[in-house]
C-alpha positions in Angstrom: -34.6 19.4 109.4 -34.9 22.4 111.3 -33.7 22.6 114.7 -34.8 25.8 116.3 -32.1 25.3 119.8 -29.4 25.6 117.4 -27.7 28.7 116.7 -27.3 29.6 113.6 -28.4 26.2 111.6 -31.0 28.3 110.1 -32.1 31.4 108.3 -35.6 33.1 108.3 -38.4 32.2 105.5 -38.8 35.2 103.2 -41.8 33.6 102.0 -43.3 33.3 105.2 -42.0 36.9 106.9 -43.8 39.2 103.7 -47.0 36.6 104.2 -47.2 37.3 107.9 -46.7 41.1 106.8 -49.6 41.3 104.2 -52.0 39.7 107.5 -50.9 41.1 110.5 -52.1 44.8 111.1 -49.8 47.2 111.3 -51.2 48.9 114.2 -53.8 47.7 117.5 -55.1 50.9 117.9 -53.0 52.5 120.3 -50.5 53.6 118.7 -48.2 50.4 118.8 -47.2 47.8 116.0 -48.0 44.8 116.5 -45.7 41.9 116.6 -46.4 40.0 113.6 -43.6 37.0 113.5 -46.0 34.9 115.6 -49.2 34.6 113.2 -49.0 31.4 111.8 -49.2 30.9 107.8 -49.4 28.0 105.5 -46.0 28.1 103.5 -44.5 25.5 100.7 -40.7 26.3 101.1 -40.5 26.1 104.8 -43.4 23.8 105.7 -44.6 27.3 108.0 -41.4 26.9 110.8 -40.3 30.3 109.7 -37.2 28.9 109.5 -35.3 27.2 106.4 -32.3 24.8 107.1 -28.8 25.8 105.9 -27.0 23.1 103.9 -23.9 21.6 106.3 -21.4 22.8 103.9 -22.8 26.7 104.2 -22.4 26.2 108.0 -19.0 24.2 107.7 -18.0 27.7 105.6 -19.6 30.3 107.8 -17.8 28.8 110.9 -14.2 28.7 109.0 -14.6 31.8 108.3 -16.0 33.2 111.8 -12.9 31.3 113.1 -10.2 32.4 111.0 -11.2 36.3 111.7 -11.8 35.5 115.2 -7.9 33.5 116.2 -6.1 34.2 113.1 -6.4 37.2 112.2 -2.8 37.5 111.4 -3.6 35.0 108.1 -6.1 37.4 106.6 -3.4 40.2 107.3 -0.9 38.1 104.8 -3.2 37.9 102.9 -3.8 41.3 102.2 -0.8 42.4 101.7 
């Protein structure tokens, strides 16, 4: 389930960002874009959220990661060499 108060739990709906593209018009007349990622659109993959879930094991891996270059940044050193 989506969860839009939780960082990075979820990624944006490609589906739904070129739909919202094709409908929104690219300019209001005065010479300034409009702001399309708030026109609401019927969408099969994300249920029109905008947002689609990441698995748990994607966000159990991005995190490792994220923490190993952010306190142990020593290890990836080793690693490398």
């Amino acid at each position: 389930m989506v969860d839009h108060t939780l960082c990075g739990n979820c990624e944006p709906c490609d589906a739904c960002a070129l739909r919202r593209e094709s409908l929104a018009p690219q300019s209001n007349g005065y010479g300034q874009i409009t702001d399309h990622r708030h026109i609401y659109v019927e969408c099969n993959h994300c249920g029109g959220h905008g947002l689609k879930p990441i698995p748990p094991a994607e966000i159990i891996r991005r995190t490792c990661e994220e923490a190993r270059r952010l306190y142990w940044p020593a290890l990836d050193r080793r690693s490398q060499a």
